[in-house]
N, C-alpha and C positions, 0 to 999 in steps of 0.2 A: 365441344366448347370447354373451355379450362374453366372451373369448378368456382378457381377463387376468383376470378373475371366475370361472375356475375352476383347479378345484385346480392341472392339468397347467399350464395357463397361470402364477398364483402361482408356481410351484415352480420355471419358466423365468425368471420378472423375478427368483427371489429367487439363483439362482447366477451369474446375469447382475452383478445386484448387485454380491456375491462377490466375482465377477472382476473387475469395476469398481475396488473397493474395494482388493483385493489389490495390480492395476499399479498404483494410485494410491503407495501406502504401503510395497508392496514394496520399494523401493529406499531408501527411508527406514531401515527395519531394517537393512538390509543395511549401509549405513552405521554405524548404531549397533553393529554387528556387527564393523564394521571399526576401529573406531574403539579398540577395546582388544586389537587384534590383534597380536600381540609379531613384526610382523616388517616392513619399508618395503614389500612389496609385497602388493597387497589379494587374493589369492588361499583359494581352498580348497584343504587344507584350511588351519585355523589353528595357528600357531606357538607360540600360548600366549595367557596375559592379560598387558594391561603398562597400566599407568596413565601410563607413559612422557610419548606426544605432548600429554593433557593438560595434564601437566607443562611441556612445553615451549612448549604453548599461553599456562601463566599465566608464562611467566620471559619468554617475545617482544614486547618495548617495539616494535617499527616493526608488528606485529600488531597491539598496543592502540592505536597510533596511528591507524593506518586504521580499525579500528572506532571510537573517539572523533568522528573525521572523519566517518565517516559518519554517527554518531547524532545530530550535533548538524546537519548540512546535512539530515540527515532531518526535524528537531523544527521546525526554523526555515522550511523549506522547503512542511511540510505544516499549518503556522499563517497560512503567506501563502497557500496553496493553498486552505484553506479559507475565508479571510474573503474572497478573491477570488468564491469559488465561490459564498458565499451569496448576495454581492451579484448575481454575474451569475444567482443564480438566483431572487432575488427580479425581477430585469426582466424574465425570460422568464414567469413567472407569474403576477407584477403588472398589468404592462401589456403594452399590444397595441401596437405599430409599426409601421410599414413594412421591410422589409426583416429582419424576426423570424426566417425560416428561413434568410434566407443568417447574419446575427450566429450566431445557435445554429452552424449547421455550420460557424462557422469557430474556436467556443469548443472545439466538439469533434475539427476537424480535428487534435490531435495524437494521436490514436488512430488515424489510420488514414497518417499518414505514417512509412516506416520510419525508425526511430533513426538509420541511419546518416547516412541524407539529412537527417535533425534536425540532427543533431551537427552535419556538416561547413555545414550554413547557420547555426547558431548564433556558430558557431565564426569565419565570413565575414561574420557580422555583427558580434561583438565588435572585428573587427579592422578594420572599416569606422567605428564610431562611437572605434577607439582606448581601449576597455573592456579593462583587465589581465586577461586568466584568472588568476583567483583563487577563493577559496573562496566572492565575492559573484559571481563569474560560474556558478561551480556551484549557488548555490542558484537563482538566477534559472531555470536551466533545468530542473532539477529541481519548480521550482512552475509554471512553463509544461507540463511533462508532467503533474505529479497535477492543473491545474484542471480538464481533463474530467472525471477520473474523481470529483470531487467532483460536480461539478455534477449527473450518472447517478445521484447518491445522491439531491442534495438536493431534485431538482427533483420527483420523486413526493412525497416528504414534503409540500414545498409544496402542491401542489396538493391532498393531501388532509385539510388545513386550509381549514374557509370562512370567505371574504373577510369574511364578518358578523361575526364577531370582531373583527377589525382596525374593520371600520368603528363597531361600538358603541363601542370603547375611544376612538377618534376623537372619536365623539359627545361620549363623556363626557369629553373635554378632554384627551386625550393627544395628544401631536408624535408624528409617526413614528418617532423612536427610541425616545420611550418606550415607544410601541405596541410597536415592534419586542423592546425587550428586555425588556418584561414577558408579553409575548402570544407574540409568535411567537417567540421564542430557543425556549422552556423545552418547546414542542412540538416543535420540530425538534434539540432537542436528542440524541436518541438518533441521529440520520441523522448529526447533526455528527461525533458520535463516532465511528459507522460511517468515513465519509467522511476523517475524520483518521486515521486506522487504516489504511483502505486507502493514502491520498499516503503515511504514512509507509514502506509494505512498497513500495510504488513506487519510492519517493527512495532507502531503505537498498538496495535490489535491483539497481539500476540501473547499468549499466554505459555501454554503447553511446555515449550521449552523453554522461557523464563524462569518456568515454577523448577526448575532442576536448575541452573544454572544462574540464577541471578545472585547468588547469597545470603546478604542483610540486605540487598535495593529491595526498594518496593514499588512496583512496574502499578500505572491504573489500570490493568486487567488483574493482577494481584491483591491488589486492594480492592477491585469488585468483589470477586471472588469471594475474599476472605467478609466484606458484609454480608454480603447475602445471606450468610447464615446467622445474621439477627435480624426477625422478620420488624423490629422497631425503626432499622435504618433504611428500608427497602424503599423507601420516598425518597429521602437523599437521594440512592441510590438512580431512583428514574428521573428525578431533575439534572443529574449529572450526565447522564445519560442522554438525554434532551438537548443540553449545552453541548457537551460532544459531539452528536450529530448535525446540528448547526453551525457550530465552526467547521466541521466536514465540509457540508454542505455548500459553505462561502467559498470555503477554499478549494474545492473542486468543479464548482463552476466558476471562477473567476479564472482558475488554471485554464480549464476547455475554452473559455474566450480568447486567452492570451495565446495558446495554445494555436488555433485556429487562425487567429491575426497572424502571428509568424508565418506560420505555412501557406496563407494568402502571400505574404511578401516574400516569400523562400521560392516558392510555387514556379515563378518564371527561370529559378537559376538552374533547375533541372532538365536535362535535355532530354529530347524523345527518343 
């Protein structure tokens, strides 16, 4: 008898769970916990309630700056990430070449190099070709880091679309773009989304190679960073922290529903 098929077994995967679930999000609470805590340091017990650091969070202009900076290197960053990513993933799909697995691993090699050895070569590179660090040297590295992670999204989707599609609509007198954006957009459209969702939590999150490459911008993981080391702001710090993860939060389940809805009505254009 399989293990997990009965009761005793269930009843282990399900507090395993649990606890899974708990270290995940535990810290989470705890934050929201801290975050209306009426005193600068994050201890039990609590001080009282204070709406305070929020407050302080909507009157801090160089705090809206760095988020601004970010959202917009993230939007801009995770739109070249993707239309890069499609294409490098219609070649790996499409067609066949020589040299197929070394191209792929080297689309994917920024997943497996660490950020700091990124940075500091990015950063050796800008100053090799006499490139400004600016907010156009930030996005640039920021869609170099999310085009793998796009391409892990898109490139399953691709494949499981068949090529008879594209070639009927061919037959029947379509270019390849138009194939492309009548045929294949609107099926891989739920993956795009995925895959834009993810570059953006990529690009907004990202520190490591910002910190070498961004210049005078100042990125909100820049600006965490650099509070952190005055323990008087570290409330700001976790009420921001708090809103962050809440807009997250809206926006990636409201994505996964819209998400989901698509691919219910996508669902039938796909053949067996």
């Amino acid at each position: 008898m399989d293990v997990a098929l009965s009761k005793n077994g269930a009843r282990i995967l399900q507090v395993f769970f649990f606890l899974v679930v708990a270290f995940l999000y535990a810290p989470i609470l705890i934050l929201l916990i801290f975050s209306f805590n009426n005193s600068d340091l994050p201890t039990f017990p609590l001080s009282g309630f204070t709406l305070e650091w929020y407050r302080q969070f909507l009157h801090d202009s160089e705090l809206h700056a760095a988020l601004r900076t970010s959202a917009i290197v993230a939007v801009i960053s995770s739109i070249g990430a993707v239309a890069l990513g499609i294409l490098a993933s219609l070649a790996l799909t499409r067609r066949r070449f020589r040299g197929m697995a070394a191209v792929s691993a080297l689309m994917l090699s920024p997943l497996v190099i660490p950020y700091i050895v990124f940075g500091i070569s990015l950063l050796l590179f800008f100053h090799a070709i006499s490139f400004p660090l600016s907010f156009a040297s930030l996005a640039i590295a920021h869609i170099v880091l999310s085009v793998p992670y796009t391409i892990l999204v898109l490139v399953p989707r691709l494949e499981q679309i068949d090529s008879s599609l594209e070639e009927a609509a061919r037959d029947l007198g379509a270019n390849r773009l138009r194939t492309f954006r009548s045929i294949v957009l609107p099926l891989i459209f739920p993956a795009v989304v995925s895959a834009f969702l993810i570059a953006l939590v990529v690009s907004f999150d990202e520190y490591a190679v910002a910190s070498f490459v961004a210049g005078q911008q100042t990125t909100f993981p820049i600006y965490l960073y650099g509070a952190l080391r005055f323990p008087s702001r570290l409330p700001e710090v976790i009420a921001v922290a708090v809103v962050v993860m809440t807009v997250s939060l809206v926006v990636v389940v409201g994505a996964e529903i819209g998400r989901r809805h698509a691919e219910g009505r996508l669902g039938d254009l796909d053949l067996p």
